[in-house]
C-alpha positions in Angstrom: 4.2 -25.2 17.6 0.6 -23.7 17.3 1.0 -20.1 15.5 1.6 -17.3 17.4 -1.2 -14.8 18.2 -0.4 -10.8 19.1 -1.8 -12.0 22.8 2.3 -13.5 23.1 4.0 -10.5 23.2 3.7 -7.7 25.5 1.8 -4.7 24.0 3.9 -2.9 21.4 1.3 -0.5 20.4 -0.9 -0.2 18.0 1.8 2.0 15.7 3.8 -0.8 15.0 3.0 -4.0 12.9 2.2 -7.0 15.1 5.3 -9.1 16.4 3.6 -12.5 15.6 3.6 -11.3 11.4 7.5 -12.4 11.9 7.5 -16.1 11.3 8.7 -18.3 8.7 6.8 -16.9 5.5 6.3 -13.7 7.2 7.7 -10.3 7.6 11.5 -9.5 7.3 13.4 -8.6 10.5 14.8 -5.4 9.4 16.8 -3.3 11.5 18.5 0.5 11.5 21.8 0.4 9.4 21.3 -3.0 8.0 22.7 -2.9 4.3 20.8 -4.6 1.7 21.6 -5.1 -2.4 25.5 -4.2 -0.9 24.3 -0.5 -1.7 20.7 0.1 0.5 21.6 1.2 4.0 17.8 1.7 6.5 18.0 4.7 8.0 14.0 4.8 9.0 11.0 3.0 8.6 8.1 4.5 6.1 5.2 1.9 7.3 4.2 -1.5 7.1 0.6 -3.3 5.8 -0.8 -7.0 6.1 2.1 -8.1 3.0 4.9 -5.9 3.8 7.0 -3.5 5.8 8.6 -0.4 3.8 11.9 1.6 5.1 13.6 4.8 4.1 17.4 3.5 2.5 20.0 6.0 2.0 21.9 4.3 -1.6 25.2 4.2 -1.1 26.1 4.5 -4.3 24.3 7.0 -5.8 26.4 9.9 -7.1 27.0 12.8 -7.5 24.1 13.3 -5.0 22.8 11.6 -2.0 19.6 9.6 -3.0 17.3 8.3 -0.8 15.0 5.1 -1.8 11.6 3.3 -0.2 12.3 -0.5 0.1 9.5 -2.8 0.5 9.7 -5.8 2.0 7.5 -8.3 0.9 6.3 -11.6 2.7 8.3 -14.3 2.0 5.4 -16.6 1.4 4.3 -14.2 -1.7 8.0 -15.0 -3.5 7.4 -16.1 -6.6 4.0 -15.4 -6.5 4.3 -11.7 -6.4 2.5 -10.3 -9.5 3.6 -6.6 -8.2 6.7 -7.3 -9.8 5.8 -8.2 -13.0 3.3 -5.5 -13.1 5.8 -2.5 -12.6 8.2 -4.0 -14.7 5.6 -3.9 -17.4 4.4 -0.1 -16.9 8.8 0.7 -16.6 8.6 -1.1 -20.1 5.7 1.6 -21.3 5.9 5.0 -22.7 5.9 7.9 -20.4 4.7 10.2 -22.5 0.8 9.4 -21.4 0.0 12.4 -18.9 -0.9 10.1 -15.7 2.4 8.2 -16.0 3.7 10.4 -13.4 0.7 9.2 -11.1 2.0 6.3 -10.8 4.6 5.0 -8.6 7.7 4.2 -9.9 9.9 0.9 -9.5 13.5 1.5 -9.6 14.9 -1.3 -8.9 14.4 -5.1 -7.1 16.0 -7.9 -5.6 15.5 -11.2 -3.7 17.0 -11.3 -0.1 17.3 -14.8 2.2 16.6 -14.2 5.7 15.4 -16.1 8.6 11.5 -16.4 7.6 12.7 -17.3 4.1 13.7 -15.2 1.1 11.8 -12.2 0.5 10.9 -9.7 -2.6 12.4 -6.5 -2.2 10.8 -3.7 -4.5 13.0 -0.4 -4.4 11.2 2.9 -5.7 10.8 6.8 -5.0 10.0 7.7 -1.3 6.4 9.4 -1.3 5.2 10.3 1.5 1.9 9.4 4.0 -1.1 7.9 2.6 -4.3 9.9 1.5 -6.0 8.2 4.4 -3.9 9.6 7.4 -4.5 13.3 5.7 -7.7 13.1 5.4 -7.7 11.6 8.7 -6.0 14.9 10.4 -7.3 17.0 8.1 -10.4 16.6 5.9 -10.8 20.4 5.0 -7.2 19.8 3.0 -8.3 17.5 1.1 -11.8 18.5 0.6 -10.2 22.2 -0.7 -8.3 20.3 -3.6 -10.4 17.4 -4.6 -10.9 18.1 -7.9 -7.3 18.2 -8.0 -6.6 15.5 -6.3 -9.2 13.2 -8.2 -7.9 14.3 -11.4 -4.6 13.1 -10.6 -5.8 10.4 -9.2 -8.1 9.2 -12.7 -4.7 10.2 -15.0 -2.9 7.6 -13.3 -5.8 5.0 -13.7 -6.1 6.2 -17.1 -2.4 5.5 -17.8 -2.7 2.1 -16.2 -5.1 1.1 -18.2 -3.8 2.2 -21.7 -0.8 -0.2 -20.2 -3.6 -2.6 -20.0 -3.1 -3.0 -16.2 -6.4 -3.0 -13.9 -4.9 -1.3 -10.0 -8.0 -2.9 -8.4 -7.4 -1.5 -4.9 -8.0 1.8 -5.1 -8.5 3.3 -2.0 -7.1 5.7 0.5 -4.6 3.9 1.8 -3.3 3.1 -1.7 -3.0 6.6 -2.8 0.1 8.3 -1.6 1.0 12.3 -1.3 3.8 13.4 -2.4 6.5 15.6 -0.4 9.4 17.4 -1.2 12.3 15.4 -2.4 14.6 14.3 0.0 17.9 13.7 -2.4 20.6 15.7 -2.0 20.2 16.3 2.1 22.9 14.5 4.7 21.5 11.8 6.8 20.9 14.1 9.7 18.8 16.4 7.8 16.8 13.5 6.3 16.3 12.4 10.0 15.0 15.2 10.9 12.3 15.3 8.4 10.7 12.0 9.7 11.6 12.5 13.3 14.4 10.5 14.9 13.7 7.0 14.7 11.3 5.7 17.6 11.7 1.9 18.7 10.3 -0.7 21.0 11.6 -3.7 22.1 10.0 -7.0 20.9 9.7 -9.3 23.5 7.6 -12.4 23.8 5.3 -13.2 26.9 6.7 -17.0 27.0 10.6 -17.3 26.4 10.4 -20.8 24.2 8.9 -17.7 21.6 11.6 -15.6 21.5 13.0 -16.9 18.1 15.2 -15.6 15.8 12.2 -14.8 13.3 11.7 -11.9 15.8 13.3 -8.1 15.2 15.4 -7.2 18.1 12.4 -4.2 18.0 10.0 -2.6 16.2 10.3 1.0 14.8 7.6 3.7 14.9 7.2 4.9 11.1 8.0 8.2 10.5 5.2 11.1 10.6 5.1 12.5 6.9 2.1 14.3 7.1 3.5 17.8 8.2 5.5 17.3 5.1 3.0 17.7 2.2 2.7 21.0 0.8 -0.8 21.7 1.6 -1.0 24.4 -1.0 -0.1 21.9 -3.9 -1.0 18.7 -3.3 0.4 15.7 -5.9 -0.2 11.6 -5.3 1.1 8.4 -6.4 -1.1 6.0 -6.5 1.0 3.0 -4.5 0.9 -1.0 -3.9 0.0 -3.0 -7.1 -0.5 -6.6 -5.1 -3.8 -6.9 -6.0 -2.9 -5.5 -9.8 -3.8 -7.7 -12.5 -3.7 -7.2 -16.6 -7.1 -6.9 -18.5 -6.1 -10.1 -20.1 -6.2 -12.0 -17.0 -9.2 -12.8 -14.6 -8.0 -12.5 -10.4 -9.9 -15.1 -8.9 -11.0 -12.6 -6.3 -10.9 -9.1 -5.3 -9.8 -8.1 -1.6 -10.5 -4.3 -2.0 -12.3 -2.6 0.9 -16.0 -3.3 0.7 -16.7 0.4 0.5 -14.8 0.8 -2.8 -15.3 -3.1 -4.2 -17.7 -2.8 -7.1 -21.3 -4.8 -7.7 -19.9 -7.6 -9.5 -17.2 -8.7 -6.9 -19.5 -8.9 -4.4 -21.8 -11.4 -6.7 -18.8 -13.1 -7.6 -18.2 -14.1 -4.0 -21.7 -14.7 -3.0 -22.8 -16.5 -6.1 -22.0 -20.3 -7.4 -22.6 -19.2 -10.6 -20.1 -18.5 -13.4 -18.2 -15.6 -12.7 -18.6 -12.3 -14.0 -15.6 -11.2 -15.7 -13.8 -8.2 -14.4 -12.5 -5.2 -15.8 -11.0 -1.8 -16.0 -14.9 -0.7 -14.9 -13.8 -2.1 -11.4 -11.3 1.1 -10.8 -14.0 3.5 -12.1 -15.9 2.6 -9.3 -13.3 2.4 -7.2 -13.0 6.1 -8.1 -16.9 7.3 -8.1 -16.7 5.9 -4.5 -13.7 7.6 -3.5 -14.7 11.0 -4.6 -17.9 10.7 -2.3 -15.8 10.1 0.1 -13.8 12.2 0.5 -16.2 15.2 -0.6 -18.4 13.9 2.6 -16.6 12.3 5.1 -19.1 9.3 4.6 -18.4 6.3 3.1 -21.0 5.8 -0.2 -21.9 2.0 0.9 -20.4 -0.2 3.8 -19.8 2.2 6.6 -21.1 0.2 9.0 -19.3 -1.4 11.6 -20.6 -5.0 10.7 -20.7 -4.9 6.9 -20.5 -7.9 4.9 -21.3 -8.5 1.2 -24.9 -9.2 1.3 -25.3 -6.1 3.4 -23.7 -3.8 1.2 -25.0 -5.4 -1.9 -28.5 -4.9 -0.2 -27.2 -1.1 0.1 -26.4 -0.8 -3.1 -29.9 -2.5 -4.6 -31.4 0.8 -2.3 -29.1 3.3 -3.7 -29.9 2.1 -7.8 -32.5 0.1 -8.2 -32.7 -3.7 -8.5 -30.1 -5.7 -9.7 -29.5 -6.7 -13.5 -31.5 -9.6 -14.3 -29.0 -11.8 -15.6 -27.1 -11.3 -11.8 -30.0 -12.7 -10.3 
């Protein structure tokens, strides 16, 4: 059967993740009050991005106090090729005592679970709350108020991953997460009504023969997190270590956001030359072009609606001057 397109279901709504991501080697059906780990129980849904789906888990056996726990849900055609794991559980290993170790989101815990798209990664860590990008999105004057900060925070937990010799190399909005007031010790009905009750819409397929069992019975609406954030004292974590690598390794590419990927990536991919090696320079530029950003509104390089590499590398050859000779 050809693959499914998002044209095969009726319109969910451009909220939820697409229905067709649920296929063998895709997303995880998840559903409210399903129990993973015998101890997670899904009480709401946190988001979801092109690898994963993430849901608020009361555990069940936490005591003396209620604890509440993010699970992410990887794709299942990532398992055992997830170097997010293997990254946190390096930084766990590290000292704490490095001032951005707090910065950094935490794993708690991770298991494997089989379902009907295959087995899946399941990364369990603190719930933080919306991403940098949908403040700054509502908001811009927030975050413009506390940049400094904000960035600060931001380059202590970048510092700490690189004295752990880890390079993030997606630093970008929608990796950095705010953080909100903890959520431990509250009954589920108070939780609940943090996020908003749980909003949900049917999945169902345009052409019968489609409706499979890869399919959730529905889709739920992440919860809004944004009123949450104490505006007045603003903290992040910087989130999602898929595209994470250590500096004694080379990725063989970079899939960062062309407004934040730095000079050499973009050669890389245009070039048939030898590679130029990457470092823990990539996330400092990553950072330069996330504080103009933000302190703008406007994107440094790439904010056009058709951008590509050779158009922002031409940007960048405006912006500093001609490119280093041995590039050329």
């Amino acid at each position: 059967m050809e693959p499914l397109s998002p044209l095969d279901f009726y319109f969910a709504g451009p909220e939820v993740e697409s229905p067709d991501r649920y296929r063998p080697g895709g997303y995880h059906p998840v559903h409210l009050g399903d129990v993973y780990h015998q101890r997670y129980r899904v009480i709401h849904k946190l988001g979801f991005g092109t690898y994963s789906t993430v849901w608020l888990a009361r555990d069940l056996q936490s005591t003396p106090q209620t604890r509440y726990v993010a699970l992410k849900f990887a794709v299942a055609e990532l398992t055992g090729k997830n170097g997010e794991i293997k990254i946190h559980r390096h930084l766990v290993s590290q000292s704490v005592t490095h001032p951005g170790s707090g910065r950094v989101l935490a794993l708690l815990d991770h298991f494997r679970v089989q379902g009907v798209n295959g087995e899946h990664d399941v990364l369990v860590s603190q719930v933080v709350g919306p991403q940098l990008e949908a403040v700054f999105n509502d908001n811009p004057t927030v975050i413009q108020q506390s940049i400094k900060s904000l960035m600060h925070q931001v380059a202590l937990g970048i510092s700490f991953l690189h004295h752990c010799g880890v390079v993030h190399a997606d630093l970008h909005k929608c990796n950095i997460a705010l953080e909100i007031p903890t959520l431990d010790g509250a009954d589920e009905e108070r939780a609940m009504m943090t996020l908003e009750v749980p909003q949900c819409v049917p999945v169902f397929a345009r052409n019968q023969q489609h409706q499979s069992n890869s399919l959730p019975k529905y889709l739920v609406i992440p919860g809004n997190l944004v009123d949450c954030v104490k505006q007045d004292d603003i903290h992040v974590k910087i989130i999602d270590f898929g595209e994470a690598f250590f500096t004694a390794e080379e990725p063989r590419d970079l899939h960062s956001p062309l407004q934040v990927r730095p000079p050499e990536a973009l050669v890389n991919h245009l070039s048939m030359l030898p590679k130029i090696k990457y470092d823990t320079r990539i996330d400092v530029w990553s950072i330069g072009c996330l504080i103009y950003e933000l302190a703008t509104s406007y994107s440094l390089v790439g904010g056009a609606y058709h951008s590509d590499e050779a158009r922002v590398l031409r940007e960048l050859t405006t912006l500093l001057g001609p490119l280093p000779q041995e590039w050329i």
